[in-house]
NUDOPA-29564 format. One record per residue: x, y, z of N, C-alpha, C in turn. Coordinates in Angstrom, 1 decimal. Layout:
<torvexs>
+--------+--------+--------+--------+--------+--------+--------+--------+--------+
|    nc1 |    nc2 |    nc3 |   cac1 |   cac2 |   cac3 |    cc1 |    cc2 |    cc3 |
+--------+--------+--------+--------+--------+--------+--------+--------+--------+
|      X |      Y |      Z |      X |      Y |      Z |      X |      Y |      Z |
...
+--------+--------+--------+--------+--------+--------+--------+--------+--------+
</torvexs>
This chain:
<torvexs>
+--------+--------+--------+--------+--------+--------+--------+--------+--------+
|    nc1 |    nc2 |    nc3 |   cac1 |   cac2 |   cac3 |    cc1 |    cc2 |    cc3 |
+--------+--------+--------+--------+--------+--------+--------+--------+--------+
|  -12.2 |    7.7 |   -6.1 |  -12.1 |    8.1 |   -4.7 |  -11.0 |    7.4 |   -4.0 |
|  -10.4 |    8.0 |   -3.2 |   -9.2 |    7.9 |   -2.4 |   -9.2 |    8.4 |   -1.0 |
|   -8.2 |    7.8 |   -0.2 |   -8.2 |    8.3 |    1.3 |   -6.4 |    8.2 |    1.3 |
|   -5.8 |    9.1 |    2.0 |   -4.6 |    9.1 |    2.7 |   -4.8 |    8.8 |    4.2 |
|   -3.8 |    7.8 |    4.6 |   -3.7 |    8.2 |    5.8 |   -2.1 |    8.1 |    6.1 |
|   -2.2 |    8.9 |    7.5 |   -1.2 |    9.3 |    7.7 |   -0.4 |    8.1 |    9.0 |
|    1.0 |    7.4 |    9.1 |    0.7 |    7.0 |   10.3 |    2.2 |    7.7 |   10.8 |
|    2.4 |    7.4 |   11.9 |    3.9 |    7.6 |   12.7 |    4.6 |    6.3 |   13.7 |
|    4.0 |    5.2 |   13.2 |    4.6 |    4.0 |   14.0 |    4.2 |    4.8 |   15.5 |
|    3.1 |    5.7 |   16.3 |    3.2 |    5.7 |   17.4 |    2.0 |    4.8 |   18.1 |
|    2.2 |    5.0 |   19.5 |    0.6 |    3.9 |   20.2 |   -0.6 |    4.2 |   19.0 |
|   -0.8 |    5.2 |   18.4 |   -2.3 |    5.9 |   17.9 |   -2.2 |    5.1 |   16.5 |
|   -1.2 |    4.4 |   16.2 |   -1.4 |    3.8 |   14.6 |   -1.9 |    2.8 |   14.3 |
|   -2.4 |    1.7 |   15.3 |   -3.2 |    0.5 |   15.0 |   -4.6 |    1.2 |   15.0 |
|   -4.6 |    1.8 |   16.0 |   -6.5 |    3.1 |   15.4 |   -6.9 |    3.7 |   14.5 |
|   -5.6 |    3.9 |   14.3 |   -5.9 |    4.9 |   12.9 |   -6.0 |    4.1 |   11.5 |
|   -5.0 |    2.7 |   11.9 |   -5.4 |    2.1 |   10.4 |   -6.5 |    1.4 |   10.4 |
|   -7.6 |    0.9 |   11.7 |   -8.4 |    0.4 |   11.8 |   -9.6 |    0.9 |   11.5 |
|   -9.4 |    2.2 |   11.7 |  -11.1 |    3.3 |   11.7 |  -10.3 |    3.6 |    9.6 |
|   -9.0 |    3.4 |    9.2 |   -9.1 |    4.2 |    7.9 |   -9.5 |    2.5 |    7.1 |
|   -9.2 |    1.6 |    7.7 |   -9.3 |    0.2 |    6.9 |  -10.8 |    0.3 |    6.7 |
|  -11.6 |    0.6 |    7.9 |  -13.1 |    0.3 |    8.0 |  -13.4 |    1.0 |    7.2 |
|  -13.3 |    2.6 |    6.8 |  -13.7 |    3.5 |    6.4 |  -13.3 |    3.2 |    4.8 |
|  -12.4 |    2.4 |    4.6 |  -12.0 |    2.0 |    2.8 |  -13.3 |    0.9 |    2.5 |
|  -13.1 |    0.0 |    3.3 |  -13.9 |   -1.1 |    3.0 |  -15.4 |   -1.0 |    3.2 |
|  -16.0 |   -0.3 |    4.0 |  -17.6 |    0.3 |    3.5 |  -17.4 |    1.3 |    2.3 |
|  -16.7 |    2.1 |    2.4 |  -16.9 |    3.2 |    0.8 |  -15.9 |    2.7 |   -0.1 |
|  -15.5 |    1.4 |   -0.3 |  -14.6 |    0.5 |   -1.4 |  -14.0 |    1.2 |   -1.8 |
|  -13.0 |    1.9 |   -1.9 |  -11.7 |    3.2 |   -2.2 |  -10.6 |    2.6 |   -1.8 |
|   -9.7 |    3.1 |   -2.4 |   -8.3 |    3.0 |   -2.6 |   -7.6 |    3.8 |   -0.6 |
|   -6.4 |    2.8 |   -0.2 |   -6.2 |    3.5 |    0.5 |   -4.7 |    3.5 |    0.5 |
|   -3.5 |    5.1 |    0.6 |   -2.4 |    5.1 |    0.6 |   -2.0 |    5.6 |    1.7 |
|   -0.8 |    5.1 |    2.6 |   -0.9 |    4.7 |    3.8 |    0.6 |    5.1 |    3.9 |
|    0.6 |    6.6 |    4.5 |    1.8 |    7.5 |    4.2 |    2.3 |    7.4 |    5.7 |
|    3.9 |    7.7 |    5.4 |    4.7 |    7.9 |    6.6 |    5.9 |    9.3 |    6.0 |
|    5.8 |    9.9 |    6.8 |    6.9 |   11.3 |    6.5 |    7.9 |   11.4 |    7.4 |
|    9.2 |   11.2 |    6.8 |   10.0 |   11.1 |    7.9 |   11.2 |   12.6 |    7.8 |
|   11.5 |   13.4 |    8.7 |   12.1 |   14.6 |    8.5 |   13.4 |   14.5 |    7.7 |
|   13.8 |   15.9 |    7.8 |   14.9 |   15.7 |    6.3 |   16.0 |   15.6 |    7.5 |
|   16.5 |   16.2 |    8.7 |   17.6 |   16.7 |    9.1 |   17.9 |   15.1 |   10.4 |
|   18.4 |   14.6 |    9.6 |   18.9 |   13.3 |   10.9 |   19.6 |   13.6 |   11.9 |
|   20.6 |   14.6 |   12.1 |   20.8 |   14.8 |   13.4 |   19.8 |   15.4 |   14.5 |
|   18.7 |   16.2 |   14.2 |   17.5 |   16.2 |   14.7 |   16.7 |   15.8 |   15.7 |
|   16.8 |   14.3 |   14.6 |   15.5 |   13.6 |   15.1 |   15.9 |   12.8 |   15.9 |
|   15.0 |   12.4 |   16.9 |   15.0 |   11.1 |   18.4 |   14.4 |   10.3 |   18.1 |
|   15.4 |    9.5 |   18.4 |   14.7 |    7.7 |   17.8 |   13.6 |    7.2 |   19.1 |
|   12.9 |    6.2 |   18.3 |   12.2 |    5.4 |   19.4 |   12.2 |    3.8 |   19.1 |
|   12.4 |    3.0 |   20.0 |   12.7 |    1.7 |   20.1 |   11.4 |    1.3 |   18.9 |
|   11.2 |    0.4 |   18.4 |   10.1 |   -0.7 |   17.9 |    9.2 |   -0.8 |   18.3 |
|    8.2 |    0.0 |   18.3 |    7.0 |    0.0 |   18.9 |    6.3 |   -1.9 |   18.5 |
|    7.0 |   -2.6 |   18.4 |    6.5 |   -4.6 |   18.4 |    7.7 |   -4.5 |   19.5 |
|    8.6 |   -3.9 |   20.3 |    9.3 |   -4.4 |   21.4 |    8.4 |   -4.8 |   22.5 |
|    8.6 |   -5.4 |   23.7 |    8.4 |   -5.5 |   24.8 |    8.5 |   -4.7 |   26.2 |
|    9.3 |   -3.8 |   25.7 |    9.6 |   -2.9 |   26.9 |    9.0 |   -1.5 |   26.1 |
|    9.2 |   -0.8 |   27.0 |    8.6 |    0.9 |   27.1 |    9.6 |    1.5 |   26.1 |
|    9.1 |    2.4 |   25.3 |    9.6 |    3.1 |   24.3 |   11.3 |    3.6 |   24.6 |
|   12.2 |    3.1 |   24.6 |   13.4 |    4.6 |   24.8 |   13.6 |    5.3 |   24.1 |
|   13.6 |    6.7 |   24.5 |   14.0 |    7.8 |   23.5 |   15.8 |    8.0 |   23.7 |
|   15.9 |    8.4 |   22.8 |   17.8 |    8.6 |   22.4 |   17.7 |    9.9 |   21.5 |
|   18.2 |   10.6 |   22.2 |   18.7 |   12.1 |   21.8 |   20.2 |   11.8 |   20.9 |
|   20.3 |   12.3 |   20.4 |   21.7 |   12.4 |   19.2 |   22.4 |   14.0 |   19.0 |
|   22.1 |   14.5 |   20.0 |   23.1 |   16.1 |   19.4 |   24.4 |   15.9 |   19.2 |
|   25.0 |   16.3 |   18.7 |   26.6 |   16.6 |   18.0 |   27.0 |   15.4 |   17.1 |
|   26.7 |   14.3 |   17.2 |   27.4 |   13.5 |   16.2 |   26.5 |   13.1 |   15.2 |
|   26.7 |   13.5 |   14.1 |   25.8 |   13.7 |   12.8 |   26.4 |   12.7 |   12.3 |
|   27.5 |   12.2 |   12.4 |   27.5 |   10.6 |   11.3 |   27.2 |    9.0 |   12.0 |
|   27.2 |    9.6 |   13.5 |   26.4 |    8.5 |   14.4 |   24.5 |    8.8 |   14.0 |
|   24.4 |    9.5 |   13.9 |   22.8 |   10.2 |   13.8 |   22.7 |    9.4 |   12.4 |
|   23.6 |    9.8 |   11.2 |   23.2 |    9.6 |    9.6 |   23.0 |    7.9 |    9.8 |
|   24.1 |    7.4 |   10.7 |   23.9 |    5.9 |   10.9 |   22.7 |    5.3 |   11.3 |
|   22.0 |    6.0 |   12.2 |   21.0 |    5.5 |   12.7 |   20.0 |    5.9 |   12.2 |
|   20.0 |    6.9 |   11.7 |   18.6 |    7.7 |   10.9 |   18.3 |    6.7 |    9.8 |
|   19.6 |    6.1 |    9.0 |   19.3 |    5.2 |    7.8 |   19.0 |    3.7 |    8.5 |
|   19.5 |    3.4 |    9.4 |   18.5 |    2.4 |   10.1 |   17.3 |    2.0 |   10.5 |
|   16.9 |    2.7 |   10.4 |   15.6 |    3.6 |   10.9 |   14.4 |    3.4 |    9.7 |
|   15.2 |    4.3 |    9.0 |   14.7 |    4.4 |    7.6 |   14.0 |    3.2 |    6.9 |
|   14.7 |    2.3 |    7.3 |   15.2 |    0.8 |    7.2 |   13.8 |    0.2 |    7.3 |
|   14.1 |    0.6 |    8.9 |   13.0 |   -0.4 |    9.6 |   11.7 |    0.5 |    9.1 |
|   11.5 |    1.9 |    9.0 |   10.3 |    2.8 |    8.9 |    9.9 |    1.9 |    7.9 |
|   10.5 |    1.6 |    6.5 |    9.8 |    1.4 |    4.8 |    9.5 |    0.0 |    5.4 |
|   10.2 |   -0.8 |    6.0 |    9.5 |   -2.1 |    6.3 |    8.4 |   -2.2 |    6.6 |
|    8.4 |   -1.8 |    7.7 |    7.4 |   -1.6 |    8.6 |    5.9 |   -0.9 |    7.7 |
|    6.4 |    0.1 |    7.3 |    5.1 |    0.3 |    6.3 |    4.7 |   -0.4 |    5.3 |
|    5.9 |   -0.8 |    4.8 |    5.7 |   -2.4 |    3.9 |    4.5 |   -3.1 |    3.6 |
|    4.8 |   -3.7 |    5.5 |    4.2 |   -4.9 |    5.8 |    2.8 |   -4.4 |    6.6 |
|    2.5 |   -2.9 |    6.9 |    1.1 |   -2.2 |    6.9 |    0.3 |   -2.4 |    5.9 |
|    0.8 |   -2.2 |    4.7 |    0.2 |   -2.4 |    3.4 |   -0.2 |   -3.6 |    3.0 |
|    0.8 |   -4.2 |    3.2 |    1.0 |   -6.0 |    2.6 |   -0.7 |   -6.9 |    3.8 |
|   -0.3 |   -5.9 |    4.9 |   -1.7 |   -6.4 |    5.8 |   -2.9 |   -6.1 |    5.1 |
|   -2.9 |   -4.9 |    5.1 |   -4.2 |   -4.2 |    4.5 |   -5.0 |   -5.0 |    3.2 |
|   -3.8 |   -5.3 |    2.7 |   -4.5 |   -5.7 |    1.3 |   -4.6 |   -7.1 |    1.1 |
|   -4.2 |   -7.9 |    2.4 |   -4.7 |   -9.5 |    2.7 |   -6.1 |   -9.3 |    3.8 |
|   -6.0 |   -8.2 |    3.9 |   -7.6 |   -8.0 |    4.5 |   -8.7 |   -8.0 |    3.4 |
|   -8.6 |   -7.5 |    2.7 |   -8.9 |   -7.0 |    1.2 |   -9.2 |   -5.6 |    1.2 |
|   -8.5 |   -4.8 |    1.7 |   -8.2 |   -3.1 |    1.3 |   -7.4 |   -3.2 |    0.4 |
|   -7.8 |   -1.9 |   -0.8 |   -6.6 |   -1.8 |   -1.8 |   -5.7 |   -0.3 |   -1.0 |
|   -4.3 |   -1.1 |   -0.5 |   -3.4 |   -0.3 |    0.0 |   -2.1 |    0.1 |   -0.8 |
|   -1.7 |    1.1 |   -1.1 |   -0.3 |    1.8 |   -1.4 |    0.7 |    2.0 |   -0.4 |
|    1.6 |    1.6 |    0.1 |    2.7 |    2.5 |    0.9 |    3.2 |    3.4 |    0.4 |
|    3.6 |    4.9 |    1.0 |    4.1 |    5.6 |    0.5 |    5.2 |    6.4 |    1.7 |
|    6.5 |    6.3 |    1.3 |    7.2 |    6.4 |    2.4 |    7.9 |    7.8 |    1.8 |
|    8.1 |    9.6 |    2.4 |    8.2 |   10.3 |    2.0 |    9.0 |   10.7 |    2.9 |
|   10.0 |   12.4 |    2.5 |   11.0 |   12.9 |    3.4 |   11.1 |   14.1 |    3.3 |
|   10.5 |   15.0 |    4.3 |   10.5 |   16.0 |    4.9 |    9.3 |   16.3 |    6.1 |
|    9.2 |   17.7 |    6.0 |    8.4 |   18.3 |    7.1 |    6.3 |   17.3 |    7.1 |
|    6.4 |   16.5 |    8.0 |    5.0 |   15.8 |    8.1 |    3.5 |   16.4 |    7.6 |
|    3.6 |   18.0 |    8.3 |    2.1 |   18.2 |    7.5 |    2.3 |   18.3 |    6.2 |
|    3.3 |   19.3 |    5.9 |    3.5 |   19.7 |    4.3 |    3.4 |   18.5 |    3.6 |
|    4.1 |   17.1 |    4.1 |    3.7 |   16.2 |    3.0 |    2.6 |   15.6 |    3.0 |
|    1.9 |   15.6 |    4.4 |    0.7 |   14.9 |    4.0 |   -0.5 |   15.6 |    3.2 |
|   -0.1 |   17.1 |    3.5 |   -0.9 |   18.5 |    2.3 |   -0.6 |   18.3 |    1.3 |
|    0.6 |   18.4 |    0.8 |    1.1 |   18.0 |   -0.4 |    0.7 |   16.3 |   -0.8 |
|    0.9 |   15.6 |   -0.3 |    0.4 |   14.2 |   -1.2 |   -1.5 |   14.2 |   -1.1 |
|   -1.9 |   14.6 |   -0.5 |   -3.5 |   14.3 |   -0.2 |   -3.9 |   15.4 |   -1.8 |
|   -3.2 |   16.5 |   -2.1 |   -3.3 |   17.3 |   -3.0 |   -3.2 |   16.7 |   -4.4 |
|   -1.4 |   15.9 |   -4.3 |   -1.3 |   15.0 |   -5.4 |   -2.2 |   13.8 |   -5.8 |
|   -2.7 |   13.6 |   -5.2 |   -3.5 |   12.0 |   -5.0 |   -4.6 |   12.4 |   -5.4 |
|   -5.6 |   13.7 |   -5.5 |   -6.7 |   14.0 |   -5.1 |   -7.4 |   13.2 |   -4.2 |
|   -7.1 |   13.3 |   -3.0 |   -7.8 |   12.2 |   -1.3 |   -8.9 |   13.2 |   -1.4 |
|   -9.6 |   12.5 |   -0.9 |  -11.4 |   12.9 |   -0.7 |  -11.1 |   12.7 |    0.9 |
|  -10.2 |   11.9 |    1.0 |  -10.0 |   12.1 |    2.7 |   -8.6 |   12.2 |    3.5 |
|   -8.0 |   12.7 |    4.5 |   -7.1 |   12.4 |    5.1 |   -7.3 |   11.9 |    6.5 |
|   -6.7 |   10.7 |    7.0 |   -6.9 |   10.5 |    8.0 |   -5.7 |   10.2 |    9.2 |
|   -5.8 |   10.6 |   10.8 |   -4.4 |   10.2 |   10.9 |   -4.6 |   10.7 |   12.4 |
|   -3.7 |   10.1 |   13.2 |   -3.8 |   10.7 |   14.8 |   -4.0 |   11.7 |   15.4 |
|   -4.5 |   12.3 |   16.9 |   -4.6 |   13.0 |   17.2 |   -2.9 |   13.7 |   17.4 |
|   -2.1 |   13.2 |   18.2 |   -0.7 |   13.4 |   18.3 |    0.3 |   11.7 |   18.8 |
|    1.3 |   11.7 |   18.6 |    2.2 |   10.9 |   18.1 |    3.1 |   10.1 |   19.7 |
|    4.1 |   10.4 |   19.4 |    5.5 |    9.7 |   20.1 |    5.5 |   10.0 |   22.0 |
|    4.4 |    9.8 |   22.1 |    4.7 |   10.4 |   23.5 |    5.0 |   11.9 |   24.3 |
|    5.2 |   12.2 |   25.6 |    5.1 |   13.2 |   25.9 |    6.0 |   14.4 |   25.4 |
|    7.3 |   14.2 |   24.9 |    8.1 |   14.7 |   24.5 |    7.7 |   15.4 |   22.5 |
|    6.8 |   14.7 |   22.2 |    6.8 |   14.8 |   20.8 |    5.1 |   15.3 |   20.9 |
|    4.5 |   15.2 |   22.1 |    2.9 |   15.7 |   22.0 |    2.7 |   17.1 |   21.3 |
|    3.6 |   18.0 |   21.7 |    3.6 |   19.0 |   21.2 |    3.2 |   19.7 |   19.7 |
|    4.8 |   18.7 |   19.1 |    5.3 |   18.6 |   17.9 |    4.1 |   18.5 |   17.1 |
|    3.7 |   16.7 |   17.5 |    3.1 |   15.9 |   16.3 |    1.6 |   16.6 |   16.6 |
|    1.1 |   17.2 |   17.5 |   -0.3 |   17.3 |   18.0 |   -0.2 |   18.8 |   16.5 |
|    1.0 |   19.7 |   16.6 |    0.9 |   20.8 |   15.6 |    1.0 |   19.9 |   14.0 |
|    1.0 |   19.1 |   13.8 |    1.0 |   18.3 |   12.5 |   -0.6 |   18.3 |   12.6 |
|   -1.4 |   17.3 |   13.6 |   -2.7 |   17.6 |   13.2 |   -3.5 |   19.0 |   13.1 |
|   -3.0 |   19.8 |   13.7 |   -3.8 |   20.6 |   13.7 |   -3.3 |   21.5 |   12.3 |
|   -2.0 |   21.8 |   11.9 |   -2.0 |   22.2 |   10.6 |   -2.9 |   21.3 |    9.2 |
|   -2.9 |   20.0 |    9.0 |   -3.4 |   19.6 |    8.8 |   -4.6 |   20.2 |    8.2 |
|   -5.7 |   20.0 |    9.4 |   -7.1 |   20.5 |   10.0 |   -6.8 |   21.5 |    9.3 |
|   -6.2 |   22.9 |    9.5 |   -6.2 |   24.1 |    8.7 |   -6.3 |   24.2 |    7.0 |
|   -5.1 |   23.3 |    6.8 |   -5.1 |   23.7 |    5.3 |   -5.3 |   22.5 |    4.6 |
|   -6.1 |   22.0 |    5.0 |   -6.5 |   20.5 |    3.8 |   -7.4 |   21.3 |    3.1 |
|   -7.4 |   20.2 |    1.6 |   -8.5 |   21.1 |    1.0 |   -9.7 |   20.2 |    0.8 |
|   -9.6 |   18.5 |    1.7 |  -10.6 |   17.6 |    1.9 |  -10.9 |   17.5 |    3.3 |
|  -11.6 |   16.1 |    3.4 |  -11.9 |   16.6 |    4.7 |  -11.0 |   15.4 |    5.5 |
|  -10.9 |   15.8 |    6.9 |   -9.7 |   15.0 |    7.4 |  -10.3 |   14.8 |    9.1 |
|  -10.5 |   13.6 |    9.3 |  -10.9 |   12.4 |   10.3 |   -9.2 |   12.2 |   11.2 |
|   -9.6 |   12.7 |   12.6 |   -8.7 |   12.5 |   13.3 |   -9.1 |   11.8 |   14.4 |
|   -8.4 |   10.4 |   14.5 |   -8.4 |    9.1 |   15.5 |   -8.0 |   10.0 |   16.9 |
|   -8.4 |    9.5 |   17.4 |   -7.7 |    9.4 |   19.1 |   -7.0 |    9.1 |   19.5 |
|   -5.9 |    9.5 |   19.9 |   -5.4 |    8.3 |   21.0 |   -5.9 |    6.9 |   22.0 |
|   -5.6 |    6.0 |   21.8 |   -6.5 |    5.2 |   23.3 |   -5.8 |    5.3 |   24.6 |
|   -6.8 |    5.7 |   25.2 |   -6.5 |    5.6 |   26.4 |   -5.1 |    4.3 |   27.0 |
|   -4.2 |    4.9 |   27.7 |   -3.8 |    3.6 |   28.1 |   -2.3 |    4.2 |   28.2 |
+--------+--------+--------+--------+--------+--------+--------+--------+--------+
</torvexs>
């Protein structure tokens, strides 16, 4: 038995690892602790270090794709760390944790790995990065919800 969970470094990801940490350690399973990051770096909008101090800034990037590739691989950087040291937590808690840091479209991979893995569960936020991305990430869960072929526990946001 296995669980995926999904995070996106947004407010919703210390909930989500805490209801998927709880949920390893009563049913003693394995847990892999996925982040999907898009294929197209000019695209995507960065967000500050959700461990900063200040309020998230968002930075748009249209037209310069080798300032974008620059930052996207920075990013990238900080994303594998950062899930790194998710995992490296988890399993000083005593969960058995995997990071798995992947690249492309977010539901497809968390369908696609919850498939490969055979997960008995997926778990992962209701929606992501704030108002600008509610949209987006809120259609990640709900694709999700559609085509899993397990069953899949969606955290909340907290209030705040």
């Amino acid at each position: 038995m296995n669980m995926l969970v999904a995070v996106d470094f947004s407010q919703s990801t210390d909930s989500v690892l805490k209801e998927a940490a709880g949920l390893a350690g009563k049913l003693k399973t394995k847990l892999y602790v996925l982040h999907a990051v898009g294929d197209d770096p000019a695209a995507r909008v960065y967000q500050t270090s959700s461990f900063s101090d200040y309020a998230p800034e968002v930075v748009s990037l249209p037209g310069d794709v080798q300032l974008a590739r620059n930052l996207s691989a920075e990013e990238l950087k900080r994303e594998h760390n950062e899930l790194l040291n998710i995992s490296a937590n988890l399993r000083r808690n005593g969960t058995q944790a995997q990071a798995l840091l992947v690249k492309g479209d977010p539901a497809e991979m968390i369908l696609q790995k919850a498939k490969e893995l055979e997960s008995d569960m997926i778990i992962l936020g209701s929606h992501g990065h704030g108002l600008l991305h509610k949209a987006f990430l809120g259609s990640v869960s709900e694709a999700v919800i559609r085509h899993a072929e397990c069953n899949v526990l969606i955290v909340p946001t907290p209030a705040g």
